[in-house]
C-alpha positions, 0 to 999 in steps of 0.5 A, spaced: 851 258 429 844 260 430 847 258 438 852 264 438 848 270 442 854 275 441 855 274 434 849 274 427 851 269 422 849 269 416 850 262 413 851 260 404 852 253 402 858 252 396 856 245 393 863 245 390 870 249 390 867 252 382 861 254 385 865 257 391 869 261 386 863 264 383 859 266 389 866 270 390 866 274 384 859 277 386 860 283 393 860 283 398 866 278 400 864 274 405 868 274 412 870 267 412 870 261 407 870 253 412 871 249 407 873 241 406 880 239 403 876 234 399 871 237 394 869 235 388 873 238 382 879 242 386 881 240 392 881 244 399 889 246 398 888 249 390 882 253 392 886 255 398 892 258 393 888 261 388 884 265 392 891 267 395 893 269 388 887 273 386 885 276 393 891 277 396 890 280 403 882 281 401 881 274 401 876 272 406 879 268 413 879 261 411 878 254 416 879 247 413 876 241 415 880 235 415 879 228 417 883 224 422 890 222 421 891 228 415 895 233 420 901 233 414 894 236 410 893 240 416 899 244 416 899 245 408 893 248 407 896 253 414 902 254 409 897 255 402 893 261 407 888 258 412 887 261 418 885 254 422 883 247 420 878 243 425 878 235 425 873 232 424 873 227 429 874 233 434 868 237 431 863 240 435 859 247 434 863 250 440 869 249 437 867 252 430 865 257 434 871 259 437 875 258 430 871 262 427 872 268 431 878 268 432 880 268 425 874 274 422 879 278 427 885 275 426 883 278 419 881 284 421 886 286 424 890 283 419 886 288 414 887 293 419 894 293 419 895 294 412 890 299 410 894 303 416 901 302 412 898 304 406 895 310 409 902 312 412 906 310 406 902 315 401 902 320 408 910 319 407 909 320 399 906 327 401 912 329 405 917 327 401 913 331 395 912 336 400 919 338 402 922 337 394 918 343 394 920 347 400 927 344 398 926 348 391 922 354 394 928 356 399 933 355 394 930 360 389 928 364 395 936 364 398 937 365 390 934 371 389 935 374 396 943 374 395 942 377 388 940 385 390 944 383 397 950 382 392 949 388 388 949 392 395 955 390 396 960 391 390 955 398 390 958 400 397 965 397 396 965 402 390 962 408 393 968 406 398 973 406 392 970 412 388 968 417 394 971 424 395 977 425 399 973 431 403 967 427 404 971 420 406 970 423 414 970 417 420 962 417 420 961 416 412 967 411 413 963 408 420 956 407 416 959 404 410 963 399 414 956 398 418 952 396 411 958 392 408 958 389 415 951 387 414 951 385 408 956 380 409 952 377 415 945 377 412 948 373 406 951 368 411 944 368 415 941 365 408 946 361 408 944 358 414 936 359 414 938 354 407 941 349 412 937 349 417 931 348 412 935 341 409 935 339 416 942 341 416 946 345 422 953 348 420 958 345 425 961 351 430 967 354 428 971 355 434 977 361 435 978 365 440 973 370 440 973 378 444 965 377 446 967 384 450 968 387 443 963 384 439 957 386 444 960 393 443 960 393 436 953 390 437 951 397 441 955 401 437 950 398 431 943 400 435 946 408 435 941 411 431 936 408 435 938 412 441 933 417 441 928 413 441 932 406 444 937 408 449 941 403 450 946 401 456 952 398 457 955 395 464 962 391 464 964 387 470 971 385 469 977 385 465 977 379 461 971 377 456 975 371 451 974 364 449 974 358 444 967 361 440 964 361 434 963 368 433 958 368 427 954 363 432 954 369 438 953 375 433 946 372 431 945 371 439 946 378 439 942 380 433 936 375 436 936 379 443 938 385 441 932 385 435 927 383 440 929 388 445 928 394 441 922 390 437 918 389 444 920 396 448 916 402 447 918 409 445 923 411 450 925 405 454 932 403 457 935 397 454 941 395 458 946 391 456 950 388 462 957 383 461 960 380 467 966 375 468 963 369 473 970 366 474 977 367 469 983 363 467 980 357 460 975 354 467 971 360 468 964 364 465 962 369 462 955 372 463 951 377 459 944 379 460 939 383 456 934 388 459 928 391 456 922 395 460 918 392 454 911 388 454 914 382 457 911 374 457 906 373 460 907 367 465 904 361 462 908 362 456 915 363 459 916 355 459 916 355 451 919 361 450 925 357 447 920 353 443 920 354 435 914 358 432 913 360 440 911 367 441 907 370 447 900 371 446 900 378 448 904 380 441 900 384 437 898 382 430 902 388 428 908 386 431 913 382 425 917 375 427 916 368 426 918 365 433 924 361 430 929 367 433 929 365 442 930 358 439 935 358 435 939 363 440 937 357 444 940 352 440 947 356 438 948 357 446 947 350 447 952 347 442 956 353 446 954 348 451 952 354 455 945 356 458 940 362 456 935 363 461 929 368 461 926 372 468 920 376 466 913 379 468 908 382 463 907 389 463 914 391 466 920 388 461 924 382 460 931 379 462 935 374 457 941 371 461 946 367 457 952 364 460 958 361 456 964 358 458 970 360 455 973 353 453 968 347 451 965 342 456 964 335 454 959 333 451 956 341 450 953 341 457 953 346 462 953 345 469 947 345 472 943 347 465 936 345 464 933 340 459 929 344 454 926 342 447 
């Protein structure tokens, strides 16, 4: 061993299998254990199994000295755990050598292997201990969230019941049936969040839908914004029904709408444009958002859609949590449509969805891009 120039061995002699045993008691553990089957007292496959039995997966590697013609005794100390066994007729310094380093590392490895599933089964603990409490947290949240959104709604039904003849005018009954509106819509979005949170995703519930009627219901809602938002809307067509899921499209709308007024200034124009590309149940549908906001800057519009994505120009200040553009993007996407964004940062930006009005196989658009 003192021959072996890549390796420093440092060598003790056992007497006896006992003796052997005892030296293992006292650390540290040796990195490999050449043993002859015949020892005095127990033999090599005895002491190959109890080493087995107390140490498991620590025990040192193990090479076996056999003599001639003893391949069955051989093959029965590999069964019981040795890493190789040498004959003694064929013995030289070399191939001891080489026995004994391939057995260290087979064991390394070994050793290595399991302290790595080890370390992956207590990070598996810590997840799964980690999502029962978020598991537990969304649902006290959505708990105590539908609570106060509850009593909004049975308050308004009742202000709508009990209001005066005189004052039941078109613009009180047009805000109470906007707060009623969003009431419902924000009991169904944390229905959805709790969904989503348990890595669930509600499946889309196609009727025919009037788009055309839904967006301007979604402007209309933008109106006591108008002094400081002005809000545009060009239609191009005559026809704008399809088979949609029309909770999915309204919290599109809300995503893009929101971010329009969230990141456009005081005074800047935001034009909402709706336009048919073809018609008959074939055909598209396209709509486009378009705000004179901050914009995105170029190095982060391709993870716009991205979760927890958001443009590093956004100030500090300015509330989101960068899930909206990805769920927008999810919804459009089961739609089988596509939504797609143009902007420059300093002069505005511009989200265009497309839609077909019938479902395409598989939940793909033509010529739609892959995205995360």
């Amino acid at each position: 061993m003192e021959k072996d120039t890549g390796t420093r061995w440092e060598v003790e002699l056992a007497g006896s299998a006992e003796e052997a045993l005892e030296r293992l008691h006292h650390p540290p553990m040796p990195d490999a254990l050449v043993l002859d089957f015949h020892l005095p007292g127990i033999d090599g496959i005895s002491l190959l199994r109890g080493l087995k039995e107390r140490y498991g997966e620590q025990m040192p590697a193990v090479i076996v000295f056999t003599g001639s013609g003893n391949e069955r005794v051989a093959v029965d100390a590999m069964r019981a755990g040795a890493h190789d066994y040498l004959l003694k007729d064929g013995f030289s310094p070399e191939r001891l050598r080489h026995s004994l380093h391939n057995a260290v590392e087979s064991m390394r490895m070994t050793r290595e292997l399991e302290e790595r599933r080890l370390r992956a089964e207590v990070a598996e603990q810590a997840a799964r201990a980690a999502l029962a409490v978020r598991d537990e947290f969304f649902a006290i949240a959505t708990h105590d969230l539908k609570g106060p959104l509850q009593s909004i709604l049975l308050s308004t039904q009742l202000l709508r019941r009990q209001l005066p003849q005189e004052a039941q005018t078109p613009g009180v009954e047009a805000r109470l049936a906007q707060i009623l509106r969003g009431t419902q819509r924000m009991s169904e979005l944390i229905d959805h969040f709790l969904a989503v949170s348990k890595g669930g995703e509600r499946p889309l519930h196609r009727e025919s839908v009037d788009l055309l009627a839904l967006v301007r219901t979604k402007v209309r809602e933008l109106g006591p914004l108008a002094a400081t938002h002005p809000v545009q809307l060009h239609v191009e067509g005559m026809d704008f029904r399809g088979q949609w899921d029309a909770s999915s499209l309204e919290r599109v709308l809300d995503n893009l709408l929101g971010n329009a007024v969230k990141y456009c200034p005081r005074g800047g124009t935001i034009d909402v444009s709706l336009s048919e590309e073809s018609s008959g149940p074939e055909g598209w549908v396209r709509l486009c958002v378009r705000d004179q906001g901050m914009g995105i800057p170029a190095e982060d519009l391709p993870h716009i859609f991205e979760r927890f994505r958001r443009g590093r120009n956004v100030a500090p200040a300015i509330s989101g949590s960068g899930v909206g553009l990805a769920s927008a993007y999810r919804m459009v996407m089961m739609h089988g449509g596509t939504l797609t964004v143009e902007s420059e940062e300093g002069r505005g930006s511009a989200f265009t969805v497309r839609l077909p009005r019938e479902t395409l196989a598989r939940g793909t658009s033509p010529n739609s891009e892959a995205h995360p």
